[in-house]
mmCIF file of the N, C-alpha and C atoms, coordinates in Angstrom:
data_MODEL
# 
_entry.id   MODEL 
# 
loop_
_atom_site.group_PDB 
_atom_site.id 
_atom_site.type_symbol 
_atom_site.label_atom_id 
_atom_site.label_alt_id 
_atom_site.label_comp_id 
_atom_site.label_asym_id 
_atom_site.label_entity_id 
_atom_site.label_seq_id 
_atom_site.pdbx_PDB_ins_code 
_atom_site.Cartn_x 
_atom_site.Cartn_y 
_atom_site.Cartn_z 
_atom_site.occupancy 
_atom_site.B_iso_or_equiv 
_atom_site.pdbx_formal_charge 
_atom_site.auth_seq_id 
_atom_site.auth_comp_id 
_atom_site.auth_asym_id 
_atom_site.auth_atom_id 
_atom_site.pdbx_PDB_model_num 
ATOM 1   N N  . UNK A 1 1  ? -91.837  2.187   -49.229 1.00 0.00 ? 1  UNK A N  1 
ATOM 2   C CA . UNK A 1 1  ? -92.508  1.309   -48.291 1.00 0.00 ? 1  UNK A CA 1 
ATOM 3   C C  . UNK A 1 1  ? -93.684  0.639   -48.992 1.00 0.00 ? 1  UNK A C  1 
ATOM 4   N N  . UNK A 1 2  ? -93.847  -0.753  -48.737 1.00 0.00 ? 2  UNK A N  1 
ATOM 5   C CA . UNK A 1 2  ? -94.699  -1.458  -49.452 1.00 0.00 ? 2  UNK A CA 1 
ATOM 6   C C  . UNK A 1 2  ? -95.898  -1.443  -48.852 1.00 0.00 ? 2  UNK A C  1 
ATOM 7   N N  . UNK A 1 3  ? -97.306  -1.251  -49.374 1.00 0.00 ? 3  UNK A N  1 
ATOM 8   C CA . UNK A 1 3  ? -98.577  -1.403  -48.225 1.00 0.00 ? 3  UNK A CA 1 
ATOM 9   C C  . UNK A 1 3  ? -98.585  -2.875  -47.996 1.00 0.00 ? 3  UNK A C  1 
ATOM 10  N N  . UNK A 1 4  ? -99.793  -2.565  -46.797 1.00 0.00 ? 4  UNK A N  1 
ATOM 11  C CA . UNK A 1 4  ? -100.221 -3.828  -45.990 1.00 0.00 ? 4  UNK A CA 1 
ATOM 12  C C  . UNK A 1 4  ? -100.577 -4.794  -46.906 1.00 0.00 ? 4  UNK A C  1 
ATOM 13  N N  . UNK A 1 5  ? -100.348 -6.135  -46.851 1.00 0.00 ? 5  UNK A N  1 
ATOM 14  C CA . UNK A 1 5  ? -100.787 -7.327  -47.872 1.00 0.00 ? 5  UNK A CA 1 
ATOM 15  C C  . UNK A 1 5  ? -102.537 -7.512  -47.219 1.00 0.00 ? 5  UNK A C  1 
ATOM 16  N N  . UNK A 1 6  ? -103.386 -7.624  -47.532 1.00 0.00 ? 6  UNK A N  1 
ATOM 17  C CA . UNK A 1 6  ? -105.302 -7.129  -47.505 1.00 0.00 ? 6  UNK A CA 1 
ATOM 18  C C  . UNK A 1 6  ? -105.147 -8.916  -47.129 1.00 0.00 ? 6  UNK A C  1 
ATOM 19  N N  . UNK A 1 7  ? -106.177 -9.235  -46.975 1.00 0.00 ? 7  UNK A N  1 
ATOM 20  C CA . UNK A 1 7  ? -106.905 -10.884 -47.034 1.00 0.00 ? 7  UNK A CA 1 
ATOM 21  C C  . UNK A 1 7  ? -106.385 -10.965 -47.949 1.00 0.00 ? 7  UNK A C  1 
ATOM 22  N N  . UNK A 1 8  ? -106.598 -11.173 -49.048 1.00 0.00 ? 8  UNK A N  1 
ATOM 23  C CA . UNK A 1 8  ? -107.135 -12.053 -50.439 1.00 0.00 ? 8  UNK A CA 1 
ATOM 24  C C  . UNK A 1 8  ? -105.659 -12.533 -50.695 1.00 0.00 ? 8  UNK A C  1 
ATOM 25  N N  . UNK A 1 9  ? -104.602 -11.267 -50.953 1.00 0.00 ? 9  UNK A N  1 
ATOM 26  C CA . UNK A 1 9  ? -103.316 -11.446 -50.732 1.00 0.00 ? 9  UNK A CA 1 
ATOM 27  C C  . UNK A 1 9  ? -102.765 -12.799 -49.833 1.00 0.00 ? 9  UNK A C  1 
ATOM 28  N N  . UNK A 1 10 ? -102.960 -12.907 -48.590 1.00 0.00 ? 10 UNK A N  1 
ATOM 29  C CA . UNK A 1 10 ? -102.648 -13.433 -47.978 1.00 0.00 ? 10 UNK A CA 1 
ATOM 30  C C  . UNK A 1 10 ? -102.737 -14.568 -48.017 1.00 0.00 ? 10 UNK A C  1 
ATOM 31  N N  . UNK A 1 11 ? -104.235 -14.941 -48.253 1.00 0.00 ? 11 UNK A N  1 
ATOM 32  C CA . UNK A 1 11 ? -104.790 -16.298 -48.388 1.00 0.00 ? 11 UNK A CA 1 
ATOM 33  C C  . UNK A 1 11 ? -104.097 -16.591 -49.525 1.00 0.00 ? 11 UNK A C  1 
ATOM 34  N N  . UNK A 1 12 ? -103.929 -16.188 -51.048 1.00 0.00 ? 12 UNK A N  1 
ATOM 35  C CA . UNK A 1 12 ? -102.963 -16.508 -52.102 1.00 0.00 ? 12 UNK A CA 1 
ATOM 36  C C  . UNK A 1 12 ? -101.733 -17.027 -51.902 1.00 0.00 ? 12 UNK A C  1 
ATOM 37  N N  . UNK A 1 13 ? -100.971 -16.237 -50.382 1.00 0.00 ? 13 UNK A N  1 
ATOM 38  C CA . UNK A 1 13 ? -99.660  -16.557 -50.356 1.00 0.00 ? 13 UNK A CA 1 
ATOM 39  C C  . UNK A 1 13 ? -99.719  -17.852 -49.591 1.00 0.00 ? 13 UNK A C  1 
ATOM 40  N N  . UNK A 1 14 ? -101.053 -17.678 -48.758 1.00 0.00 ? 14 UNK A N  1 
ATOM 41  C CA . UNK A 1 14 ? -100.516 -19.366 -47.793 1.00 0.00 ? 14 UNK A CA 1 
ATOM 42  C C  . UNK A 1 14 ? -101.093 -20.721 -48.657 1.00 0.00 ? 14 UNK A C  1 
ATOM 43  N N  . UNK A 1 15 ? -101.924 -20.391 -49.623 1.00 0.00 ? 15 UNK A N  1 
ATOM 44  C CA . UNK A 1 15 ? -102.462 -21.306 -50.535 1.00 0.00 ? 15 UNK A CA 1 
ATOM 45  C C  . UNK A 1 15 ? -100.872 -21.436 -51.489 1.00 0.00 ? 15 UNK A C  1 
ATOM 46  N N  . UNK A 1 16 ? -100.683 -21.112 -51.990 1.00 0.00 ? 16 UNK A N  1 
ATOM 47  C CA . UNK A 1 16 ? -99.176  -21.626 -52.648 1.00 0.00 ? 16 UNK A CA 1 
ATOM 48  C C  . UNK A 1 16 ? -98.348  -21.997 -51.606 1.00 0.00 ? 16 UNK A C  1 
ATOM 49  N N  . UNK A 1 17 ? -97.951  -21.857 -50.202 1.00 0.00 ? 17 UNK A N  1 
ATOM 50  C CA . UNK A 1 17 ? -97.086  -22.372 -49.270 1.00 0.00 ? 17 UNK A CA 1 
ATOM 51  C C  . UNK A 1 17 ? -97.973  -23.957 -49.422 1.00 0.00 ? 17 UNK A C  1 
ATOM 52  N N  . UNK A 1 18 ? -99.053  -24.259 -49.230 1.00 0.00 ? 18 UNK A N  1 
ATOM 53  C CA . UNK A 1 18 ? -99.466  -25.645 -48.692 1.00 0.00 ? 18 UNK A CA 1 
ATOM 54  C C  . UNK A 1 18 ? -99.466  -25.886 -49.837 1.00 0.00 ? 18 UNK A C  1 
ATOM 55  N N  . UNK A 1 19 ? -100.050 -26.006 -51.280 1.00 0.00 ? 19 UNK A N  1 
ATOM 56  C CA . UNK A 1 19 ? -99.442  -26.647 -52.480 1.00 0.00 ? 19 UNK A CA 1 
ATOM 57  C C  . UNK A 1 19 ? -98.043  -26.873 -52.518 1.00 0.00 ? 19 UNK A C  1 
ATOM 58  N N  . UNK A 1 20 ? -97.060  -26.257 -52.133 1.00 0.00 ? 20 UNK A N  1 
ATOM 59  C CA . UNK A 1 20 ? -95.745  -26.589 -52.174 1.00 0.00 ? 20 UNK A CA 1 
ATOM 60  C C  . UNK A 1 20 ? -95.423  -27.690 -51.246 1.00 0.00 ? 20 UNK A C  1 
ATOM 61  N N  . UNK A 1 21 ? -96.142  -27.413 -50.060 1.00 0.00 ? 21 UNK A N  1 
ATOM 62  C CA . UNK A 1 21 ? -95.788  -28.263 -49.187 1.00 0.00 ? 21 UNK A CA 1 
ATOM 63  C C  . UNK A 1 21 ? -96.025  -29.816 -48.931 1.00 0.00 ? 21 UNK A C  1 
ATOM 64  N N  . UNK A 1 22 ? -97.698  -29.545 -49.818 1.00 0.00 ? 22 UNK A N  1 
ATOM 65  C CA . UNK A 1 22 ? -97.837  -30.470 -50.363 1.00 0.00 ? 22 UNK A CA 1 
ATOM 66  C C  . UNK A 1 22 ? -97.550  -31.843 -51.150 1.00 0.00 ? 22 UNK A C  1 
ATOM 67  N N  . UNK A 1 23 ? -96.576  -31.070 -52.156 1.00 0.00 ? 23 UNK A N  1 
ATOM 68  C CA . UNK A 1 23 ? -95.996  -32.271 -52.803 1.00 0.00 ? 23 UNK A CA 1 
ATOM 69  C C  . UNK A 1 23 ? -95.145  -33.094 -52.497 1.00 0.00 ? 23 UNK A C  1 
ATOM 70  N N  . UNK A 1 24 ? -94.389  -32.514 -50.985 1.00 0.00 ? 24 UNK A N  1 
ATOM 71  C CA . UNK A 1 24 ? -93.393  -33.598 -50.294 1.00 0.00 ? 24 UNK A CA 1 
ATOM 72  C C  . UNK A 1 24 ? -94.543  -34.689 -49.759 1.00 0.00 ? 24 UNK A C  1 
ATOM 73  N N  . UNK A 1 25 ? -95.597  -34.348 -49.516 1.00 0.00 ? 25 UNK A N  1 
ATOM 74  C CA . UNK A 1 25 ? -96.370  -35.896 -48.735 1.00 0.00 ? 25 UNK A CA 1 
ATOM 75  C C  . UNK A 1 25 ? -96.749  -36.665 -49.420 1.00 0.00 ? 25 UNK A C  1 
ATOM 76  N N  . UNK A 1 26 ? -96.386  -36.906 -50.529 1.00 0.00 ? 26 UNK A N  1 
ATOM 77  C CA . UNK A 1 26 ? -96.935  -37.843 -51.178 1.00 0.00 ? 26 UNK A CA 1 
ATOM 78  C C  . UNK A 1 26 ? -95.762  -38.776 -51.309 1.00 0.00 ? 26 UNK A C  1 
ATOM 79  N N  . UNK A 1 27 ? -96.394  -39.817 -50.541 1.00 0.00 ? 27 UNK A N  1 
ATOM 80  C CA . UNK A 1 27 ? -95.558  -41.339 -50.415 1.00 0.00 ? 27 UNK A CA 1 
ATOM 81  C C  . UNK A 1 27 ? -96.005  -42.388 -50.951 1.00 0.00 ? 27 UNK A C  1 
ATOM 82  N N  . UNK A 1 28 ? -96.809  -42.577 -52.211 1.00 0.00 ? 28 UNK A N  1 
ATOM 83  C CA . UNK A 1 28 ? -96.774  -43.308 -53.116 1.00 0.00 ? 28 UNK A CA 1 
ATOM 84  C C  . UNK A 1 28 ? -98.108  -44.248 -52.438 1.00 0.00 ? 28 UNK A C  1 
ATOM 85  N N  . UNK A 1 29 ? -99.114  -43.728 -51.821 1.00 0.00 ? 29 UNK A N  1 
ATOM 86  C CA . UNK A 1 29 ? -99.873  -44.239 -51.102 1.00 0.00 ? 29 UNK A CA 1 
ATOM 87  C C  . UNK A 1 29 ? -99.473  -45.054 -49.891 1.00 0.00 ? 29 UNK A C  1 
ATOM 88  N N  . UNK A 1 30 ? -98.729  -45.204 -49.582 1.00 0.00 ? 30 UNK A N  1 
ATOM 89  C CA . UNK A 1 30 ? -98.017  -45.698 -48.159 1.00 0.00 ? 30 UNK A CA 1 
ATOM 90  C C  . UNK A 1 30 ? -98.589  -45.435 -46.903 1.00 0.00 ? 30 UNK A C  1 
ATOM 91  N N  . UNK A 1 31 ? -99.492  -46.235 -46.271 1.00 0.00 ? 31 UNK A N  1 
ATOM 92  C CA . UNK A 1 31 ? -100.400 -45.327 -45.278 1.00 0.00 ? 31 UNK A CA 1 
ATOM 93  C C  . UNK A 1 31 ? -98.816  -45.549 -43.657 1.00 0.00 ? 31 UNK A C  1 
ATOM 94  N N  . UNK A 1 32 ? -98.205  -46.200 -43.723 1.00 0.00 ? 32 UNK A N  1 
ATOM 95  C CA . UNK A 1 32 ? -97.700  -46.359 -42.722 1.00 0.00 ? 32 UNK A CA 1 
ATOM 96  C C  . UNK A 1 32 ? -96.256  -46.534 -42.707 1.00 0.00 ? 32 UNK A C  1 
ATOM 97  N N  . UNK A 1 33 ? -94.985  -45.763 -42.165 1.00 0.00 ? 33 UNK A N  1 
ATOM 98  C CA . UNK A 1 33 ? -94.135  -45.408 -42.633 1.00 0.00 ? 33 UNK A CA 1 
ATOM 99  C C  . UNK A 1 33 ? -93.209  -46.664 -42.148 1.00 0.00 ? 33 UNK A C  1 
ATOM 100 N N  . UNK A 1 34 ? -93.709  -47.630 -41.838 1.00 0.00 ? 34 UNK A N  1 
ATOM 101 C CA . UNK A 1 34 ? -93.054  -48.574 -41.188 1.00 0.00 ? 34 UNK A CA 1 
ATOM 102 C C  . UNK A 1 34 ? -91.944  -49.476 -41.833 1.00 0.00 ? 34 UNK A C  1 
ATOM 103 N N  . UNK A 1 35 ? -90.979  -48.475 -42.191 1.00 0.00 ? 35 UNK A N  1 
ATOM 104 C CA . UNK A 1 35 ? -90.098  -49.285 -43.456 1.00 0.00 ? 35 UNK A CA 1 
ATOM 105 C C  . UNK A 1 35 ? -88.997  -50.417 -42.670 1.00 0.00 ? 35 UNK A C  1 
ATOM 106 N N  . UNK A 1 36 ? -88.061  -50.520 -43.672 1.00 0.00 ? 36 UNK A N  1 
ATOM 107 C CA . UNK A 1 36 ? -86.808  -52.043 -42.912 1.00 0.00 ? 36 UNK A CA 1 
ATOM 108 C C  . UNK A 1 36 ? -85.855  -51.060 -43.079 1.00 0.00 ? 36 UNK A C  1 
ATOM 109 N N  . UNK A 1 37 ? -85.226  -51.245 -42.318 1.00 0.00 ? 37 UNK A N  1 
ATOM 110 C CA . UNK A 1 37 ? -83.556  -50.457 -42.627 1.00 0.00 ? 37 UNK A CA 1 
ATOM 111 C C  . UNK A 1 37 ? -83.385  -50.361 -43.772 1.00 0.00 ? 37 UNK A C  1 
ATOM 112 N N  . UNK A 1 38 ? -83.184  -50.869 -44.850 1.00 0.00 ? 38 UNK A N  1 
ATOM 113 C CA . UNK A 1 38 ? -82.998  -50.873 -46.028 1.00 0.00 ? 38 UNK A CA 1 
ATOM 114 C C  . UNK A 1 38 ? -84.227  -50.056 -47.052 1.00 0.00 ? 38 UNK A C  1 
ATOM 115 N N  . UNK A 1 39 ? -85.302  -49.996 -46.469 1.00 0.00 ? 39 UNK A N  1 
ATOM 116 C CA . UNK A 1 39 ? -86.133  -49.584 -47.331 1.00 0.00 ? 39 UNK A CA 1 
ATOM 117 C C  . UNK A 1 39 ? -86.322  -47.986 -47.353 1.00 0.00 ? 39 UNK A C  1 
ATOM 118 N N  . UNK A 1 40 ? -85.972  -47.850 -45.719 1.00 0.00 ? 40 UNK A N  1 
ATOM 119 C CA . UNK A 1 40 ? -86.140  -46.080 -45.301 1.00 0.00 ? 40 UNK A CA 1 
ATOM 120 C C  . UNK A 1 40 ? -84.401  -45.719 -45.751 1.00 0.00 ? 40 UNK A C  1 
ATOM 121 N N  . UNK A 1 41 ? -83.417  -46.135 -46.086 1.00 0.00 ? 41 UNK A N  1 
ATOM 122 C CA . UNK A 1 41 ? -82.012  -45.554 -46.772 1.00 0.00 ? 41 UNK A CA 1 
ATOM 123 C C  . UNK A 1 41 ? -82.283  -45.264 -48.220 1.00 0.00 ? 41 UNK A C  1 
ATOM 124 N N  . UNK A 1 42 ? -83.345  -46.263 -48.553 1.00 0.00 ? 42 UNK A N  1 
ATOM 125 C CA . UNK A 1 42 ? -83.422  -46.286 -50.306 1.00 0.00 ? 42 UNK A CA 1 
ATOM 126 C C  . UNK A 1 42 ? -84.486  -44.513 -50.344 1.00 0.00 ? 42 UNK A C  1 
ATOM 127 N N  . UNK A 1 43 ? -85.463  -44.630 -49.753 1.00 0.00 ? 43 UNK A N  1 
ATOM 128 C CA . UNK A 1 43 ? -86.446  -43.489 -49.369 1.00 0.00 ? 43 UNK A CA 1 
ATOM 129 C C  . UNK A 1 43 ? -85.545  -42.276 -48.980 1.00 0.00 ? 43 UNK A C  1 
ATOM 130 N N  . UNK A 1 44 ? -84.677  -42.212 -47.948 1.00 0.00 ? 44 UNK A N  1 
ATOM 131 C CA . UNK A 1 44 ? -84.286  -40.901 -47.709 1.00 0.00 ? 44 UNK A CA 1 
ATOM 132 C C  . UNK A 1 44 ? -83.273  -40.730 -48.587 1.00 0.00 ? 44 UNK A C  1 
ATOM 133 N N  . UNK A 1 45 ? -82.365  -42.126 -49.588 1.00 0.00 ? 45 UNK A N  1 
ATOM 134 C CA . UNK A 1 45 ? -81.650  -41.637 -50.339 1.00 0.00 ? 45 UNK A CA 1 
ATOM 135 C C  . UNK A 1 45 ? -82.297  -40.726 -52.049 1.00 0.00 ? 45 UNK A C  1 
ATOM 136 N N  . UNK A 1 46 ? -83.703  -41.792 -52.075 1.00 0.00 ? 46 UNK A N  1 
ATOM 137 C CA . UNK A 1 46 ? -84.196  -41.276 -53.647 1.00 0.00 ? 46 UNK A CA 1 
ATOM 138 C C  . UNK A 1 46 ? -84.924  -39.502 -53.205 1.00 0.00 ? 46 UNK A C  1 
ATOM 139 N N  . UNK A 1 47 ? -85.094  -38.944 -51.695 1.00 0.00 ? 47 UNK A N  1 
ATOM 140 C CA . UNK A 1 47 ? -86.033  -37.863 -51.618 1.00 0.00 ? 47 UNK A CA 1 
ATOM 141 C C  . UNK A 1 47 ? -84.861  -37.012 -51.452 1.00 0.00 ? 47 UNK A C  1 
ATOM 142 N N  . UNK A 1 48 ? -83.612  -37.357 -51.142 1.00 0.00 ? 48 UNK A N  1 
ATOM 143 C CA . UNK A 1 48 ? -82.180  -36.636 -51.158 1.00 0.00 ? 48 UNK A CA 1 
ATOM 144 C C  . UNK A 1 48 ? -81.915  -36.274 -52.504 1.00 0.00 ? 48 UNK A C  1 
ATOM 145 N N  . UNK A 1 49 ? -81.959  -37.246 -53.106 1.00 0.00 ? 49 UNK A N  1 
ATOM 146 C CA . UNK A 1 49 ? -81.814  -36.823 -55.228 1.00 0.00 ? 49 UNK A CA 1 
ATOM 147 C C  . UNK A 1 49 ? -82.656  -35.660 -55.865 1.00 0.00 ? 49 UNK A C  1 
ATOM 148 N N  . UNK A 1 50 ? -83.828  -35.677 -55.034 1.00 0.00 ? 50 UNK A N  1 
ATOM 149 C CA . UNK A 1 50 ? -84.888  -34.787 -55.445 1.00 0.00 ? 50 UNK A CA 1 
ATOM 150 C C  . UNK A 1 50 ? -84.939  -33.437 -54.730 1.00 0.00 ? 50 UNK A C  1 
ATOM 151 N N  . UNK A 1 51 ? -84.210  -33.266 -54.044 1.00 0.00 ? 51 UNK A N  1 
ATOM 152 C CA . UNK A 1 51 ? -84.162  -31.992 -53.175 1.00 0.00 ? 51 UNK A CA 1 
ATOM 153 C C  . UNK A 1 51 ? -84.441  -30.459 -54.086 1.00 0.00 ? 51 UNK A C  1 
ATOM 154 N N  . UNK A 1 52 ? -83.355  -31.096 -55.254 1.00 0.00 ? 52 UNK A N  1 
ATOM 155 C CA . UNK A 1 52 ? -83.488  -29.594 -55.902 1.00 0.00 ? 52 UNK A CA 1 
ATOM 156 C C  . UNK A 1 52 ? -85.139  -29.089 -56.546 1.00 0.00 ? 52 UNK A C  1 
ATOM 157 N N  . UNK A 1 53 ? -85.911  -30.726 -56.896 1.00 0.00 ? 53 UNK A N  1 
ATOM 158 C CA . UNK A 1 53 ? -87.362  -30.084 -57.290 1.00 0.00 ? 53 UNK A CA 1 
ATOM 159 C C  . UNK A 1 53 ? -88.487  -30.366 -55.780 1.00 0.00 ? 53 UNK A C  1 
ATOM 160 N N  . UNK A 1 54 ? -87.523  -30.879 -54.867 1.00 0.00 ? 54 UNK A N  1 
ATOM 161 C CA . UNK A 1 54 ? -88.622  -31.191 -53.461 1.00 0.00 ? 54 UNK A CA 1 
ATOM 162 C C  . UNK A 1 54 ? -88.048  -30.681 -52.405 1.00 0.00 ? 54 UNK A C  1 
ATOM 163 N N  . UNK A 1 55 ? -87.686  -29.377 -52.048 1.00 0.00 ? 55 UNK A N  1 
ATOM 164 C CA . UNK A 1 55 ? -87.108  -29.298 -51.141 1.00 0.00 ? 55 UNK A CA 1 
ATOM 165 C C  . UNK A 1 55 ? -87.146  -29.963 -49.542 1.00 0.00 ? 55 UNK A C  1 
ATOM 166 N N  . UNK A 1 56 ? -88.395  -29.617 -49.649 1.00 0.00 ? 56 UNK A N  1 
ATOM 167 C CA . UNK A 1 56 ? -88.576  -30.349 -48.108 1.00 0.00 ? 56 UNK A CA 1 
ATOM 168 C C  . UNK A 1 56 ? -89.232  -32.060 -47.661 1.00 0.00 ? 56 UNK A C  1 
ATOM 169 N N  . UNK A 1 57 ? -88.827  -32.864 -49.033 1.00 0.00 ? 57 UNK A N  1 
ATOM 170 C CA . UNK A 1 57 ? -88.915  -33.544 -49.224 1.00 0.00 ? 57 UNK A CA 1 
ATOM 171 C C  . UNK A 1 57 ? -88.181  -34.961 -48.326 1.00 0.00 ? 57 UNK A C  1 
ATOM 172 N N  . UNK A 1 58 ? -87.083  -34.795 -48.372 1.00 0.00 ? 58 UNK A N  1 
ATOM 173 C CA . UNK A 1 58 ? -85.936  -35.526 -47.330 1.00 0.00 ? 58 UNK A CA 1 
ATOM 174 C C  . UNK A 1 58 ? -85.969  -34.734 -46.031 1.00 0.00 ? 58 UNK A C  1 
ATOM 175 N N  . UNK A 1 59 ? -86.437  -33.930 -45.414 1.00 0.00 ? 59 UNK A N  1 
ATOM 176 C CA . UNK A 1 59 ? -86.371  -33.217 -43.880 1.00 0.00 ? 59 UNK A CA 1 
ATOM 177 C C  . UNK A 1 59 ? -87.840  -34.366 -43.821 1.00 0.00 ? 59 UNK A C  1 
ATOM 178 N N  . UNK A 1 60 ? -88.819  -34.050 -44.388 1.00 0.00 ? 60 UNK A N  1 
ATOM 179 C CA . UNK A 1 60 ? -89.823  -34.545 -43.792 1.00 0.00 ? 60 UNK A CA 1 
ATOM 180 C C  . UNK A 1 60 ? -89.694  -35.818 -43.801 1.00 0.00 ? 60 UNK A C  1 
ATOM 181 N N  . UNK A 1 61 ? -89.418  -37.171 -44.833 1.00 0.00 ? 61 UNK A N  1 
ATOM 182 C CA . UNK A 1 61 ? -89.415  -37.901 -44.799 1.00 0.00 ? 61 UNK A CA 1 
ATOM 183 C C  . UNK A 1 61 ? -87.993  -38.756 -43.084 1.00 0.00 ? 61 UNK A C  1 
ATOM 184 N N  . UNK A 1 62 ? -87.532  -37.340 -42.959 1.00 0.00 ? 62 UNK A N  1 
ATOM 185 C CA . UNK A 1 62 ? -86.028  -37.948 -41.916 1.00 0.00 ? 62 UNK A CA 1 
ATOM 186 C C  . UNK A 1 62 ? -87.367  -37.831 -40.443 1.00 0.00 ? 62 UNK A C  1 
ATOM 187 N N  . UNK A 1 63 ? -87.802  -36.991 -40.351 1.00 0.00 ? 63 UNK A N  1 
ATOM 188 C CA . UNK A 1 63 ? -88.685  -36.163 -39.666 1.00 0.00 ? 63 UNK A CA 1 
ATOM 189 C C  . UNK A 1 63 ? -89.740  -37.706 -38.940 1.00 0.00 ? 63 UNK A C  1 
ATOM 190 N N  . UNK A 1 64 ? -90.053  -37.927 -40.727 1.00 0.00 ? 64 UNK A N  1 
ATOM 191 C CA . UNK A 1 64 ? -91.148  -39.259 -39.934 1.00 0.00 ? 64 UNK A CA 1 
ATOM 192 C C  . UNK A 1 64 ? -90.934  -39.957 -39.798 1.00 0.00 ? 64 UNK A C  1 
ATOM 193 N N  . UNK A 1 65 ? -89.852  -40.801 -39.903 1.00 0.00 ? 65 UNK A N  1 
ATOM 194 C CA . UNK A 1 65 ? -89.107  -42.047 -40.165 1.00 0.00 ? 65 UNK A CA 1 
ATOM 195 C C  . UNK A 1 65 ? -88.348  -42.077 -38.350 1.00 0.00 ? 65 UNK A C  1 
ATOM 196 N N  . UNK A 1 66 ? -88.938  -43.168 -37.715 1.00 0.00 ? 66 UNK A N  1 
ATOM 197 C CA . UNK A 1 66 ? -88.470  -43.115 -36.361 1.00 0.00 ? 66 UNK A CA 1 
ATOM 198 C C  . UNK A 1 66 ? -87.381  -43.901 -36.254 1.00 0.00 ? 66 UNK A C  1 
ATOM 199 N N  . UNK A 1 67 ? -86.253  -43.760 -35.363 1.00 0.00 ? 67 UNK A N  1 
ATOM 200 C CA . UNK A 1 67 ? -85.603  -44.879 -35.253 1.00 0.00 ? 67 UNK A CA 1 
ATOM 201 C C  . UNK A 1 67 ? -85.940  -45.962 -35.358 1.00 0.00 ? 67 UNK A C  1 
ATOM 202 N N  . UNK A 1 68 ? -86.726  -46.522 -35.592 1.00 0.00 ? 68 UNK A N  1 
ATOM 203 C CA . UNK A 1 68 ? -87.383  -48.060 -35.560 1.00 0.00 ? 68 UNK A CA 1 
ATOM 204 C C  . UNK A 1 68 ? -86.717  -49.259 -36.604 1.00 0.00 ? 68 UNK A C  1 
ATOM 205 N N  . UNK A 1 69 ? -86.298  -48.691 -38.033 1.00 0.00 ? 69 UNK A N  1 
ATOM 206 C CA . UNK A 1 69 ? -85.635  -48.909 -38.990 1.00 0.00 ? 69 UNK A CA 1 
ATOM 207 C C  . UNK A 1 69 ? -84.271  -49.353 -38.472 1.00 0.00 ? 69 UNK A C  1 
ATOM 208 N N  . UNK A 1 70 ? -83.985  -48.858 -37.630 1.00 0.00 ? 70 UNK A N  1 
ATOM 209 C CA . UNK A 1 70 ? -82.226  -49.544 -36.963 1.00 0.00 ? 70 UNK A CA 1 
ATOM 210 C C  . UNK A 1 70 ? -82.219  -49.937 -35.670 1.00 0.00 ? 70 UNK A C  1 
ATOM 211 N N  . UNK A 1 71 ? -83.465  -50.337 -35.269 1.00 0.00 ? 71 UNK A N  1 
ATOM 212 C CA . UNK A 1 71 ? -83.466  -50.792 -33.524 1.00 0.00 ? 71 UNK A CA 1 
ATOM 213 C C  . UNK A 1 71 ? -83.622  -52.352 -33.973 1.00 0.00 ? 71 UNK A C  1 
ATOM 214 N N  . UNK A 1 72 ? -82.653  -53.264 -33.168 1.00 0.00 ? 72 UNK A N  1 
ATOM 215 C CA . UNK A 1 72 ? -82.780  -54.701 -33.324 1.00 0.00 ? 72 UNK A CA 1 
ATOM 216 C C  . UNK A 1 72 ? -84.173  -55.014 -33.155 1.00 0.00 ? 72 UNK A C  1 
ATOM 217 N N  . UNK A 1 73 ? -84.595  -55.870 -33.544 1.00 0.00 ? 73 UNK A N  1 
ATOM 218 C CA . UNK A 1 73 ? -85.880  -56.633 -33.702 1.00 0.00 ? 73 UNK A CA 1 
ATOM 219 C C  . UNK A 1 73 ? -86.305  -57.095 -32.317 1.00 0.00 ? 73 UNK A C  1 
ATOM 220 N N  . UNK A 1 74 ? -87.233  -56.420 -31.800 1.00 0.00 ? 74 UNK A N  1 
ATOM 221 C CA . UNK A 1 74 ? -88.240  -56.282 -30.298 1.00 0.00 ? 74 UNK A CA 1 
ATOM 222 C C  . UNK A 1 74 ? -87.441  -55.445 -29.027 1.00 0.00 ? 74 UNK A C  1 
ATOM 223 N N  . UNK A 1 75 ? -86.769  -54.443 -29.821 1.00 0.00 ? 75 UNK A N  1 
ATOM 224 C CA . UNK A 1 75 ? -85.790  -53.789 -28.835 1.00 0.00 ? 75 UNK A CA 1 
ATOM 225 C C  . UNK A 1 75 ? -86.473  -52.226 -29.144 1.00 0.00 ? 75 UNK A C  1 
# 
């Protein structure tokens, strides 16, 4: 049986979870995800390529990306 993980432990483990998690948000300075159909396929296709070094890279980017990209224009 393994002992209890203390503070310090802990804080170590969630400090490497948000560095990891980290590196999926970075969108190339992009403050606003407001892409064209074409621009959010190219995006979820290049963060799809990268999965194996970003895992959560393409969930998040599907995640923020609203239908808006395929709704006719003022619909």
């Amino acid at each position: 049986m393994q002992a209890p993980a203390g503070p310090g432990e802990i804080a170590r483990a969630c400090a490497e979870g948000i560095a990891e998690l980290a590196k999926s948000h970075d969108f190339a300075g992009r403050m606003n995800l407001d892409y064209t159909p074409g621009e959010a396929r190219t995006e979820l296709q290049r963060a799809a390529q990268r999965a194996e070094t970003d895992p959560y890279g393409a969930a998040l980017r599907a995640a923020l990306t609203t239908d808006a990209p395929g709704r006719p224009a003022g619909g």
